[in-house]
N, C-alpha and C positions, 0 to 999 in steps of 0.2 A: 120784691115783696119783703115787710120787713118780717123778721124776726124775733119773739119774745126772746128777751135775753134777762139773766141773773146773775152776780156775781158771785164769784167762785173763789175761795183764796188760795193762793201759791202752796203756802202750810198744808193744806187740804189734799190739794192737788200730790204731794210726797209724802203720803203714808205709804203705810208696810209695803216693803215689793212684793210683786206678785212673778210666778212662774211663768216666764211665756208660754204660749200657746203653741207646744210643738205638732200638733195635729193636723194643721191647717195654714202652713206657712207656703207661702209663694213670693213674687219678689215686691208685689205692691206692698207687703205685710211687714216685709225686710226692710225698707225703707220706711215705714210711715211707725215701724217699731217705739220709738222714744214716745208716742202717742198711744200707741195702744197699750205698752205698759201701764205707763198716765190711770189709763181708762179703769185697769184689772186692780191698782193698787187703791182706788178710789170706792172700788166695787160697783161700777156705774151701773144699773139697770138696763138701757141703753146706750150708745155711745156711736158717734161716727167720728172717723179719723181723717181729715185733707190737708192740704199742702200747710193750708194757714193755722192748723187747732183743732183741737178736739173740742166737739160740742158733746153734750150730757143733757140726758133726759132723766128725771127722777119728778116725785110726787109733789115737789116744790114749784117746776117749771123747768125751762129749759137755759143753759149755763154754756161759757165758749169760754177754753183757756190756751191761748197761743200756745202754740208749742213746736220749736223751730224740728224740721225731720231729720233725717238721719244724713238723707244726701239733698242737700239746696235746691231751689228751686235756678234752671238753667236759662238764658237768653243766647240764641242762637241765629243765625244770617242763610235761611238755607232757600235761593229763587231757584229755579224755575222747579217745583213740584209739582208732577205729571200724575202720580197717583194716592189714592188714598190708603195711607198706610197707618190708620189711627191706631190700631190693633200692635201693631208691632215698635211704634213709635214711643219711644220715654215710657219704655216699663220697669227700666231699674231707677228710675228716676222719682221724687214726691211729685214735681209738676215741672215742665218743659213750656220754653213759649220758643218759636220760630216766626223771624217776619219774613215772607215772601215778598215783599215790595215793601216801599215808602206808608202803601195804604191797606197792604194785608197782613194782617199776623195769625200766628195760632195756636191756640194753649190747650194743655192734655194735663189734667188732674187726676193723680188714683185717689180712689174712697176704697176706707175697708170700715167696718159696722160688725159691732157688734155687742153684747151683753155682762152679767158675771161671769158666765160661764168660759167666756172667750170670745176669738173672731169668730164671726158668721159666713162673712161674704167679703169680695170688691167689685169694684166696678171702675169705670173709667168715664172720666168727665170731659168734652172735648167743644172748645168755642172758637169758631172762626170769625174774625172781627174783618170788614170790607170798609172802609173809610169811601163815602160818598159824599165830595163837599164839605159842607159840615154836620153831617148826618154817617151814623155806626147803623150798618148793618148785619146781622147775626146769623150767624147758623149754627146749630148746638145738634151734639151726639154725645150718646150713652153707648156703654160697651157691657155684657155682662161680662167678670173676667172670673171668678168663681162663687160659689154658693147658690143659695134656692130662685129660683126667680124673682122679679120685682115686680110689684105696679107701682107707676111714678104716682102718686096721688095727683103732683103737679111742680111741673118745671119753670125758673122764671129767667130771663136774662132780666137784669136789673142792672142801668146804667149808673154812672155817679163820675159829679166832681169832684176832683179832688181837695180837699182841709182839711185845715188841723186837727180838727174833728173825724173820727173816725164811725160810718166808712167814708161820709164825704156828703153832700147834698144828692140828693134823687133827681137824675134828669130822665128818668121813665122806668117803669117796670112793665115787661113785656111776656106774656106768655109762650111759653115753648110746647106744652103740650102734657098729655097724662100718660104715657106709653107703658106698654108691658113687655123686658127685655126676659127672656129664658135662654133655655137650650137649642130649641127650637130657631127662636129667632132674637139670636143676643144684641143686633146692634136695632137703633133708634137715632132718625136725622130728623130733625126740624124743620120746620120751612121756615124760608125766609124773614125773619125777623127785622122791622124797618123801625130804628130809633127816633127820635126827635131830634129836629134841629137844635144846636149847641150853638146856641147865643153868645155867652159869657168867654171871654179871652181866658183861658186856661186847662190844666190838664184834666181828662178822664180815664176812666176805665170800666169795663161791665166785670160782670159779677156774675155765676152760676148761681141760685138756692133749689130747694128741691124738701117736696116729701115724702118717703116712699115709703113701701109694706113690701117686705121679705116674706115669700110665702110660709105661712104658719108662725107668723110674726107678727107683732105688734108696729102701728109707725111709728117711724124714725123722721129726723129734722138733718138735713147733710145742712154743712155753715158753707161759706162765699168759697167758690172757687173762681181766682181776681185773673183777670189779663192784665199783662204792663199796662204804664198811664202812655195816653195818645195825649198829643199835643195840637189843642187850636187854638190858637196865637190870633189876636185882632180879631176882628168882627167877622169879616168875610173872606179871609184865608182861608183855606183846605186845610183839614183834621188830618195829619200826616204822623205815622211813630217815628221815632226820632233817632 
């Protein structure tokens, strides 16, 4: 699903520092820090922080200004995974991807959000990509990891080819669902998510977007949380990571 987007200058983006948020620090916050600074010296209204950039919400529209995190984003080799360990998996990390096979991989993004006042919340962002053919199939999970509750307004995986144009061509957007994560009950899996066949000789990757409402909060706009590009080479090879 696409998102309004506005340009934002660099200039802009480094005014006055701002104090960090010592009240509400954890490690999603510690790592995704050089953003949410960003966020407080700009004085954002709202703001969400992920692996690729801060987006900002003010009265003009909605704005995304890269901004590399603190600690990289990883690629890792880790087969045979027996269990679900999303929760404990790349938490000191901005985002983590592991390929389990040739045809599976799996990417973990922290989000943190928040206002002038400071951080609010994170959460965690979680897509498992299954290469069928030449067809991506999805699974997406949410994590609360602190702050008020959510409702997702609504989740999308969004596929895309890869060009020079960023993000790339749309080979589908697919919905995930509207979920509500709390204390109660913080995680949220999707079903099965079946993409379109990938006609065109070259690389993809999907895409998280999302809009949620923190309780006693106004929405928010999270920006792409990307998996690596998958490679499908020729017409009717298998989509394989590389």
């Amino acid at each position: 699903m696409a998102l309004a987007a506005m340009a934002l200058s660099t200039t802009q983006a480094l005014a006055q520092p701002a104090d960090p948020d010592a009240g509400k620090i954890d490690q999603t916050s510690q790592v995704l820090r050089p953003c949410i600074d960003t966020a407080l010296r700009i004085d954002a209204p709202n703001w969400v922080c992920t692996p690729s950039g801060l987006t900002i919400q003010n009265t003009s529209g909605v704005g995304f200004v890269p901004i590399a995190p603190t600690v990289a984003p990883s690629t890792e080799r880790t087969p045979g995974i027996t269990q679900d360990d999303h929760d404990n998996w790349c938490e000191t990390g901005s985002a983590c991807h592991r390929i389990v096979s040739n045809y599976t991989q799996e990417t973990k993004g922290n989000v943190a959000y928040g206002n002038q006042d400071g951080l609010i919340g994170t959460y965690d962002v979680i897509l498992r990509t299954d290469l069928v053919g030449r067809q991506a199939q999805w699974r997406q999970s949410l994590i609360l990891d602190t702050g008020p509750a959510i409702q997702f307004n609504e989740v999308w995986v969004n596929c895309w080819e890869e060009t020079t144009m960023t993000p790339g061509i749309n080979c589908g957007n697919h919905y995930a669902g509207a979920p509500v994560v709390n204390g109660v009950s913080p995680y949220f899996n999707s079903q099965l998510l079946f993409g379109n066949r990938l006609n065109n000789s070259d690389e993809y990757y999907g895409a998280v977007t999302a809009r949620f409402t923190p309780s006693g909060y106004s929405q928010y706009v999270m920006g792409m949380v990307e998996t690596p590009r998958f490679n499908c080479y020729g017409s009717t090879d298998n989509c394989y990571f590389p």
